[in-house]
N, C-alpha and C positions, 0 to 999 in steps of 0.2 A: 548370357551363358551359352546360349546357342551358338553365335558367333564365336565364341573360344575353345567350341567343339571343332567349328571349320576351321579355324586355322591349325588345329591342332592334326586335324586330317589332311590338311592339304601337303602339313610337314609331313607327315607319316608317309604318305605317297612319295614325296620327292627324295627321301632317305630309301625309300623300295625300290624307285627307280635307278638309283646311284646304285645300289646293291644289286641289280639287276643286270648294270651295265658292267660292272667289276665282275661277275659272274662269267660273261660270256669273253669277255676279254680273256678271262684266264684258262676261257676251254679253246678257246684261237690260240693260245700259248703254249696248252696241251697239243692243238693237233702240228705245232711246230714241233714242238719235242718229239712229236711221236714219228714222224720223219726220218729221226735219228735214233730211233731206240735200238736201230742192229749196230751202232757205235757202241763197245762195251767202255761207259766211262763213270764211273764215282761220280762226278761230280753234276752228268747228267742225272744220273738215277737222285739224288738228293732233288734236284729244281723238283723232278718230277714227283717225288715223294709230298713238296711242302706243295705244290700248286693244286695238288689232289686234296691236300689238308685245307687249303685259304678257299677251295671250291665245296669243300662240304661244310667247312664255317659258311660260307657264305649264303647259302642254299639254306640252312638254318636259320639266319637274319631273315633271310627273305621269306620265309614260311612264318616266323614270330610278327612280324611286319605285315602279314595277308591278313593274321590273324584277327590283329590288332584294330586293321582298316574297318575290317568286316564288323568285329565290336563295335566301334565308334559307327558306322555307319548307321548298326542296328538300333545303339541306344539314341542317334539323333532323330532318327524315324518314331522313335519312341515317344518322347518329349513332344515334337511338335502336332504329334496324331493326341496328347491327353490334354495339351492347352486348351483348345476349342471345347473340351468336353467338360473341363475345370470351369472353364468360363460362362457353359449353359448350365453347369450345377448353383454356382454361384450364383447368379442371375435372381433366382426367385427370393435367395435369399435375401438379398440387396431390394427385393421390391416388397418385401415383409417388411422389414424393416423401417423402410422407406414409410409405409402404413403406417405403423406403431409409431414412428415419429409425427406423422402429421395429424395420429389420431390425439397425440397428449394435447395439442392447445384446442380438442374440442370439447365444452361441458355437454355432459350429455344429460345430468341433471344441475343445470344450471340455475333452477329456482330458488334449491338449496341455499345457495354463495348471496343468491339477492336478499332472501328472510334472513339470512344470517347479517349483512352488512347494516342492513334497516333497523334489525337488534339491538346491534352493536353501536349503532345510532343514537337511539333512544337512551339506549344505558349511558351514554355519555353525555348527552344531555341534561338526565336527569342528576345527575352526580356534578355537574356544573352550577347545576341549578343551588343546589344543598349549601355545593362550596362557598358561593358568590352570597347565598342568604348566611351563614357562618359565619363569612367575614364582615356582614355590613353590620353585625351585631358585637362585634369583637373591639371593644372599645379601645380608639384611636391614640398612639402612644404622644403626648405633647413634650417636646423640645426646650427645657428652660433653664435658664442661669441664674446663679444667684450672685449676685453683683455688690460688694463694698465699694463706697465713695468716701473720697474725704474733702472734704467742701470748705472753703480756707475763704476766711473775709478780710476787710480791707487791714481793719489795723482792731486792737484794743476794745475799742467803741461801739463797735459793729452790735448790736442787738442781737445775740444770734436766737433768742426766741423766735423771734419775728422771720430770721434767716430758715430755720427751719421748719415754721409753716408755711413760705413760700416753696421751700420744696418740697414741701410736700401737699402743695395743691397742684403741682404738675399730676395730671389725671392722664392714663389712656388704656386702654382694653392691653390687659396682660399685662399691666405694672401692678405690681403689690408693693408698698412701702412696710419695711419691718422697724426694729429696733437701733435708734440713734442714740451717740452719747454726744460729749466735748469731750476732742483730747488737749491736753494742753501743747503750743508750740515753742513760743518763745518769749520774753519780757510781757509777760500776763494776756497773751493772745492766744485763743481755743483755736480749735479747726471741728466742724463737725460731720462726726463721722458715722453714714448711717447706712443702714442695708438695706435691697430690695430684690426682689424675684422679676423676675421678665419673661415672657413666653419667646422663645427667640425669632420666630416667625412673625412675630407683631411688631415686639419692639426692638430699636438696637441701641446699641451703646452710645454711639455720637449720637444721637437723636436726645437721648435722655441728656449728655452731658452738655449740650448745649441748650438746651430747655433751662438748666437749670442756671448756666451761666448769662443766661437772660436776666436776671436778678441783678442788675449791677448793680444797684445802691446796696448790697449785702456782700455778694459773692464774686472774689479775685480769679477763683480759679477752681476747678474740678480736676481730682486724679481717683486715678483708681487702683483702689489699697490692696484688692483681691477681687477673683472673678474664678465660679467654676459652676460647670454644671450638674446640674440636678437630674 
């Protein structure tokens, strides 16, 4: 801002001095006319007429323009005499502040935040504690299927009483054997078709269906007629 004051006054000066110079030029113009003022001539007395006019315009630029300098010089004296003063008001402000900033990351009752954190401790703890004895008591959900087979013998012949106490002497933790019939297949041959449950974590599918196809003097072959879980 300051700086666009100086150039502003330095214009100001150089358009005063221009007017200053046109000034005096045209009172040197005057004292040639006036040389000649016992010539009675029209067209002298007219120059002489406008050069008195362009000298008192001009004298008026130049008095507007003193004015003006004088302004600008007083308001930039102005300015630069209230920065320094701005600047020591400001100061203490900036160093309060400065305070009050470095006082927030101090606790001053700091014990508080500790009993409150160790609190907040406990109570989480103990509420873990509650959770974890809740759930060890919250009985465990098991995973099981309930599995159809249809167990197909060799021919006609086949015994299947005998077929199916062999399968169901296949024994293991999480096998439950249910309800078997005979269905009939084809020219007087059954298939037997029976149910069971399985824990599916224990037991699987191929494991049983080949347990049972272990039975060769009975059993051709194992499919499975239905399967869903429980």
């Amino acid at each position: 801002m300051s700086t666009l004051i100086h150039e502003k006054i330095w214009l100001d000066k150089t358009v005063y001095h221009d007017a200053e110079r046109d000034y005096y030029e045209s009172l040197s113009k005057m004292d040639s006319v006036a040389s000649l003022a016992g010539v009675p001539n029209t067209e002298l007395t007219n120059k002489v007429s406008n050069l008195e006019k362009e000298n008192s315009e001009l004298k008026k630029t130049m008095d507007d323009l003193r004015k003006l300098v004088i302004s600008l010089q007083a308001r930039v004296e102005t300015l630069e005499s209230t920065k320094p003063s701005q600047a020591k008001a400001e100061a203490p402000k900036a160093a309060v502040k400065e305070a009050e900033d470095s006082d927030d990351g101090v606790d001053l009752f700091g014990s508080d935040d500790e009993e409150e954190s160790a609190e907040a401790a406990r109570i989480r703890e103990e509420r873990l504690a509650a959770y974890n004895a809740k759930k060890s008591k919250k009985p465990v959900l098991i995973a099981k299927s309930n599995i159809i087979l249809d167990v197909k013998p060799w021919d006609d012949e086949t015994d299947m009483k005998a077929l199916e106490e062999a399968v169901r002497n296949i024994t293991s933790d999480g096998l439950l054997w249910g309800a078997a019939k005979l269905v009939p297949l084809a020219y007087g041959i059954h298939k037997l078709q029976i149910s069971c449950v399985v824990e599916d974590d224990k037991v699987s599918v191929d494991w049983l269906t080949e347990e049972i196809e272990k039975n060769e003097d009975f059993v051709q072959s194992v499919d499975i007629a239905a399967f869903n879980k429980v």
